[in-house]
C-alpha positions in Angstrom: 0.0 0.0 0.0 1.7 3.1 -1.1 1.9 6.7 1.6 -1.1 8.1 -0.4 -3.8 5.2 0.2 -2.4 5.4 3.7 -3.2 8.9 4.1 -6.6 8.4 2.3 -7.7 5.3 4.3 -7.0 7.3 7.8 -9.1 10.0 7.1 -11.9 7.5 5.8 -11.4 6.1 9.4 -11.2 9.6 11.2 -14.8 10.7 9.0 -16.5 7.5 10.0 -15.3 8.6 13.7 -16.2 11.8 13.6 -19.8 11.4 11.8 -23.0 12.0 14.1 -24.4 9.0 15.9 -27.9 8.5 13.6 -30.5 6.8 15.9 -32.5 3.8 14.1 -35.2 1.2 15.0 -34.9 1.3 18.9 -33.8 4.8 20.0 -34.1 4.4 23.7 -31.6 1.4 23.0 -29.2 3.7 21.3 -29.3 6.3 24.0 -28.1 4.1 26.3 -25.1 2.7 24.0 -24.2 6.0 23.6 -23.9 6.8 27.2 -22.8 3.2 28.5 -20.3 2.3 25.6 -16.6 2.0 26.2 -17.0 2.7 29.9 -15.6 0.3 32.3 -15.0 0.4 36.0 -11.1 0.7 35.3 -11.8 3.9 33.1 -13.5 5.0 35.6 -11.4 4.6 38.3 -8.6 5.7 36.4 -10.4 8.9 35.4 -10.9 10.0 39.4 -7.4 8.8 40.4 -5.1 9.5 37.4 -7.0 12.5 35.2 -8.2 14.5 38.4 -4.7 14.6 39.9 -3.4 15.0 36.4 -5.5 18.0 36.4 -4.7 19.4 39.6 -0.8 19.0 38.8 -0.8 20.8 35.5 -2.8 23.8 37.0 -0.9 24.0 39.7 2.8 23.3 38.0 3.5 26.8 37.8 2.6 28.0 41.7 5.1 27.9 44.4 3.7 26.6 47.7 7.1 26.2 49.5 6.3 30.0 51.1 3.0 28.8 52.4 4.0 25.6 54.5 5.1 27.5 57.7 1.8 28.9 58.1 -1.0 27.3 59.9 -3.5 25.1 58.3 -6.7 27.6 57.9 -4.5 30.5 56.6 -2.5 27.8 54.1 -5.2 25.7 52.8 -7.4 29.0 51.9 -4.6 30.6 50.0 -3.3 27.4 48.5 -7.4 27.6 47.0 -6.9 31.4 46.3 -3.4 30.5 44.4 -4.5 28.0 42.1 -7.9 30.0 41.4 -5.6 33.3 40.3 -3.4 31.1 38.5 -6.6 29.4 36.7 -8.2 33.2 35.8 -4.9 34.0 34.0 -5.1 31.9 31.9 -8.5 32.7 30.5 -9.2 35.0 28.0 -10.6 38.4 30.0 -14.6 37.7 29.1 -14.0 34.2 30.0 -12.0 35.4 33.2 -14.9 37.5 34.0 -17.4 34.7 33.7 -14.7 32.5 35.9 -14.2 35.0 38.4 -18.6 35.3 39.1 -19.8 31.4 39.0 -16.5 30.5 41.2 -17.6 32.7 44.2 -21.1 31.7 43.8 -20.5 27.8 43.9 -18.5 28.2 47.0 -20.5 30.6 48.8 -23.9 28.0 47.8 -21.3 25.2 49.3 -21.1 26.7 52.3 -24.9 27.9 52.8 -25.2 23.9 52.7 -22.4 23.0 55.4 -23.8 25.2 57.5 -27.8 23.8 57.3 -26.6 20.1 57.2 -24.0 21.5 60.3 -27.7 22.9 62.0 -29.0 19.6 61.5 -26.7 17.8 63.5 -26.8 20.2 66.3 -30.6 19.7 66.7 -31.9 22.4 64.1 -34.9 20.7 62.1 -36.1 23.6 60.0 -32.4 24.7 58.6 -32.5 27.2 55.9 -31.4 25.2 52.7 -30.7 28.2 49.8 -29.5 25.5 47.3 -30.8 22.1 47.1 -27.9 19.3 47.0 -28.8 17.7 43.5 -28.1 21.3 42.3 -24.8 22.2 44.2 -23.4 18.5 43.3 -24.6 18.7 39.2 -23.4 22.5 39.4 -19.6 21.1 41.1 -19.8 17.9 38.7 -20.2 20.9 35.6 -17.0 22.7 37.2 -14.9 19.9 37.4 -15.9 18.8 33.7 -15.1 22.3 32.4 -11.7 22.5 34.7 -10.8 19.3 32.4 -11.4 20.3 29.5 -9.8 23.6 29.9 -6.6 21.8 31.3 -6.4 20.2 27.7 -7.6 23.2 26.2 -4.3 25.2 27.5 -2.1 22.1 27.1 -2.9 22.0 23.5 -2.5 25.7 23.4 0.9 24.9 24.6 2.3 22.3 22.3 0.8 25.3 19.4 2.5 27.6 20.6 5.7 25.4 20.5 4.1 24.3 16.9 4.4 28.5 16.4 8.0 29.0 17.0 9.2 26.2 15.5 7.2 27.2 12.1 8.4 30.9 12.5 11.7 29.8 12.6 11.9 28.1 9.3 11.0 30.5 7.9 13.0 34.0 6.6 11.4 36.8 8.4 14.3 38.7 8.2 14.9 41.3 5.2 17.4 39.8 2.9 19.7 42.1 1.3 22.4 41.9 -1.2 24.0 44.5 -3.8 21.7 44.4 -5.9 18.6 42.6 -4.5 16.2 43.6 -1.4 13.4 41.1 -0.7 10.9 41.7 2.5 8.2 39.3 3.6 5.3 39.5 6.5 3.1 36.7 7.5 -0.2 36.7 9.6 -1.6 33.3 10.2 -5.5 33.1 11.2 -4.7 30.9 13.4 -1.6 30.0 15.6 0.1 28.2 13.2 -0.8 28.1 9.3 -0.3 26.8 6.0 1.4 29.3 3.8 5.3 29.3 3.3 7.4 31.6 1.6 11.1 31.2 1.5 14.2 32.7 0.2 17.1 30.4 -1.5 20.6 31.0 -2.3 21.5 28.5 -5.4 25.0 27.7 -6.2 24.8 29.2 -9.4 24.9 32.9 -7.7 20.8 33.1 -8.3 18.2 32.9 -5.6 15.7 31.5 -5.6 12.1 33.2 -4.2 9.0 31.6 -3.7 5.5 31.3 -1.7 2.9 28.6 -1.1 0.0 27.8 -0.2 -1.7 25.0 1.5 -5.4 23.9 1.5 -6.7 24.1 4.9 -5.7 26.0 7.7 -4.1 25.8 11.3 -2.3 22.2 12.6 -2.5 19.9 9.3 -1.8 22.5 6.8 1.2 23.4 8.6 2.6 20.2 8.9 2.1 20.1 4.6 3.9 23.6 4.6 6.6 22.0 6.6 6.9 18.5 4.2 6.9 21.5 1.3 9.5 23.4 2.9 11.7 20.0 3.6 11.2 18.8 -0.1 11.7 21.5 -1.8 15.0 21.8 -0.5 16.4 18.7 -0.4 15.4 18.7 -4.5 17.2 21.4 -4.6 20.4 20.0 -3.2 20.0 17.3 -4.9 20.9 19.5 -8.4 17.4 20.2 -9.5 16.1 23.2 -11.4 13.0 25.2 -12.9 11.1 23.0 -14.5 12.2 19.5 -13.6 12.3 20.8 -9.6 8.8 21.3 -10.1 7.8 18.2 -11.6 9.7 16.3 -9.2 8.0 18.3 -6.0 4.7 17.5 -7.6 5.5 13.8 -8.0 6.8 13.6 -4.6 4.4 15.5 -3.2 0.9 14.0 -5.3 2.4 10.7 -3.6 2.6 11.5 -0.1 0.1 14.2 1.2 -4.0 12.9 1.3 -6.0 13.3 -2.1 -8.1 16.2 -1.0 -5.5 18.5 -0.4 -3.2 20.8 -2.9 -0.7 22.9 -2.8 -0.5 26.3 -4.6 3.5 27.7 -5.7 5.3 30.6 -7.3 9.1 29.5 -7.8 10.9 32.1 -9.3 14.8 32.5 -9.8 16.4 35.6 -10.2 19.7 36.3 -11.7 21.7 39.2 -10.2 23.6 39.5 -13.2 20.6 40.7 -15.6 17.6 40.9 -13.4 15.6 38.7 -15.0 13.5 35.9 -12.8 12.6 32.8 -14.8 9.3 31.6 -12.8 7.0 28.7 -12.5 3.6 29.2 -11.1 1.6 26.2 -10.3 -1.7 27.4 -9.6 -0.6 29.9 -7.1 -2.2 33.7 -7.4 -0.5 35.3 -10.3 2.2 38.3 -8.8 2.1 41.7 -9.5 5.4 43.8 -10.9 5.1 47.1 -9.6 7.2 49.5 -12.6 8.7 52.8 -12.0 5.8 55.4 -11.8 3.6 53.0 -10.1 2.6 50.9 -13.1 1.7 47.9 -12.1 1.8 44.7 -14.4 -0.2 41.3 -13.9 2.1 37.8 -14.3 0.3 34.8 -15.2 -0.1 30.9 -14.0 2.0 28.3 -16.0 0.4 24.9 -14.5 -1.7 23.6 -11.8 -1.8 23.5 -8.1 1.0 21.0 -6.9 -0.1 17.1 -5.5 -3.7 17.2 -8.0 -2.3 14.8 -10.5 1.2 12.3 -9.9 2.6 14.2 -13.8 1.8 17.4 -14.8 4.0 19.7 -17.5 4.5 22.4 -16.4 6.6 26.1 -18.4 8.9 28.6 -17.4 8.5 32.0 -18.1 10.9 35.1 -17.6 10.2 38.8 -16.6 12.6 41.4 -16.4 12.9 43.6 -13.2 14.6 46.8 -14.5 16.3 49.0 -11.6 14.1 50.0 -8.7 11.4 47.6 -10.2 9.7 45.3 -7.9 8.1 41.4 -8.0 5.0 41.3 -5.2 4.0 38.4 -3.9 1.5 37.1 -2.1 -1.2 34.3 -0.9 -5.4 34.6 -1.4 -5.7 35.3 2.3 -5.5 39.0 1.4 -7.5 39.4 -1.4 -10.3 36.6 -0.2 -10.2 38.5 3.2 -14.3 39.9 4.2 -16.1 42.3 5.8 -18.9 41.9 8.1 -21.5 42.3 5.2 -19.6 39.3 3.3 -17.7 41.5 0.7 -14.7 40.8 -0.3 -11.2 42.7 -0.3 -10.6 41.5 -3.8 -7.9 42.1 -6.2 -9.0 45.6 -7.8 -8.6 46.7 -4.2 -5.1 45.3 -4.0 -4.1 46.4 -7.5 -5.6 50.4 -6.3 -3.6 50.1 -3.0 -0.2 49.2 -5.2 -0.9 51.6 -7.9 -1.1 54.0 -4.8 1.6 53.6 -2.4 3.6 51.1 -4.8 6.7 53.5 -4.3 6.4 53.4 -0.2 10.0 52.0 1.2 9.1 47.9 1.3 8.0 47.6 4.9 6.1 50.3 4.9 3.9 48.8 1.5 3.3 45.8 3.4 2.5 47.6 7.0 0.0 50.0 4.5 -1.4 46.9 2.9 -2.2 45.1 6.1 -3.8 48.5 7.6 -6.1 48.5 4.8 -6.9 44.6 5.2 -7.6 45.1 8.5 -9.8 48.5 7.8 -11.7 47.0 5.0 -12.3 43.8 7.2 -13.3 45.8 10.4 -14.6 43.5 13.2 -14.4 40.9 11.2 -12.7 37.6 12.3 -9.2 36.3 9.5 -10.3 33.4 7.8 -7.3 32.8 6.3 -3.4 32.8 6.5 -2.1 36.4 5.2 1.5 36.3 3.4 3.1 39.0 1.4 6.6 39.3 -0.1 8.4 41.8 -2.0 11.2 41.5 -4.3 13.3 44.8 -5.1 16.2 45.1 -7.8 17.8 48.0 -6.2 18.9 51.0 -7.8 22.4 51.5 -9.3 22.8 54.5 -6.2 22.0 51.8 -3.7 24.5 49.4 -5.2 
């Protein structure tokens, strides 16, 4: 069985997983196997024992009790409580820390308007003032504990992305690359913490360099983990001796056979030659660059194949632009132009096009700082659906040489 059925028959299996639970012939009977299935007593037991001290140990791992031993019982145990609550509340989001912060108090203080009736009861009280009745403190406390779980997994998964983050950050060239004759600046907002576009910058033996951005279908964890196997490819083809149009069909090939069939992979590969300033390019699928001309013309490239990994051999052409001096080669992924507004409309390439036409001559950061500002204006209140990646490559002037 070759990587791609692999792929293809695990997400068949994670679908089937994932698919609603459709209630036939005897429903009551499929309520209960829903609610009864897979649980044992040893599941159980290990759920109290192991994932309730589990629980308690991660949100605790970063509080230091040492200072609070000397002190006697009903000061430390009340402060140990106060600790881990202030620890919990920082890591919420503040609405969420709000919320945390109200139905906390509440719970305790109904917890102990109990203690004390049952306490009355025992000490010969038979008409004790009950506020809250006990099957609605214990299924109120069985709630907390559920959603003190689930937020222990929520934050260490939050973690392990954030982890996920700087690893991804750091293969990639966030840093402006600059040479005697060649200035190329790049900015990336994912939607989420990690994404799935990649944009890299390649020194080739040859004295060229090599520039180029993708884009993955799909978003956050798995797309990234495709812009990573990209990244890794990609190179190692290139170190390996290959060029322009064979790279390319050899990254497709490698790539169609080892990523699942419903995903693809969008690419601009260009190299440029310092010595004339031309950049032979292959574009497989990937939104066709802009060349931004003295005076603020702007020019349109075009595709030259399909998206990479849709079909195991594809032929795909090279084409060459010239950048003359002080000419530049913009780049960039469909999270910009497919970003909306609150009313569904859509940023859109006439608006990118009007923006470069505009403030095309703007020093490079300062393009790609105006160009997010007026993403992020046009959007509004409105939530990133997608990764946001921009590059610009500059052949410097003669002056600047």
């Amino acid at each position: 069985m070759d990587q791609r059925q692999k792929f293809d028959d695990f997400a068949e299996k994670f679908s089937e997983s994932a698919r609603p639970i459709i209630f036939q012939e005897d429903y009551w009977k499929s309520v209960g196997d829903l609610f009864t299935r897979d649980v044992t007593k040893k599941g159980m037991r290990e759920f109290f024992e192991h994932e309730t001290r589990d629980t308690v140990r991660f949100l605790t791992r970063d509080i230091d009790f040492s200072k609070l031993k000397p002190r006697p019982w009903f000061k430390k145990y009340p402060m140990m409580v106060w600790h881990i609550f202030l620890n919990v509340a920082h890591r919420m989001s503040p609405p969420r820390r709000l919320l945390f912060a109200i139905a906390t108090p509440i719970l305790a203080i109904a917890w102990l308007d109990y203690a004390f009736a049952f306490l009355g009861i025992i000490l010969g009280d038979h008409n004790p003032r009950i506020s809250f009745p006990p099957w609605f403190l214990i299924s109120a406390s069985l709630f907390f504990v559920l959603l003190v779980m689930e937020l222990r997994d929520k934050l260490a998964l939050k973690s392990d992305l954030e982890v996920a983050r700087q690893i991804q950050f750091g293969l990639l060239p966030f840093e402006p690359y600059r040479k005697p004759d060649l200035a190329i600046d790049a900015s990336m907002k994912p939607a989420n913490t990690v994404g799935g576009d990649y944009f890299d910058i390649i020194e080739l033996p040859d004295g060229k360099v090599a520039v180029v951005m993708g884009d993955v279908s799909g978003k956050a964890m798995p797309a990234a983990l495709l812009m990573a196997l990209l990244q890794g490819s990609l190179r190692t083809l290139i170190t390996a001796g290959h060029r322009g149009i064979d790279l390319i069909e050899k990254l497709n090939a490698h790539l169609n056979a080892n990523i699942p069939s419903n995903r693809l992979i969008t690419l601009f590969y260009g190299e440029y030659d310092p010595a004339t300033g031309v950049i032979s390019y292959i574009n497989a699928g990937h939104n066709p660059p802009y060349i931004i001309r003295s005076g603020n013309m702007v020019e349109r490239l075009s595709s030259t194949g399909i998206a990479l990994g849709v079909m195991p051999a594809v032929e795909f052409t090279a084409q060459d632009v010239q950048l003359q001096r002080c000419d530049r080669l913009f780049l960039f992924t469909d999270g910009i132009t497919e970003a909306f507004n609150r009313r569904e409309e859509e940023y859109g390439e006439v608006r990118l096009e009007t923006l470069l036409r505009k403030d095309g001559h703007l020093p490079p950061k300062e393009l790609l700082d105006a160009l997010q500002e007026d993403v992020r204006t046009f959007c509004g209140s409105a939530r990133q659906r997608d990764d946001m990646t921009t590059m610009i490559v500059t052949r410097l002037n003669e002056k600047n040489l």
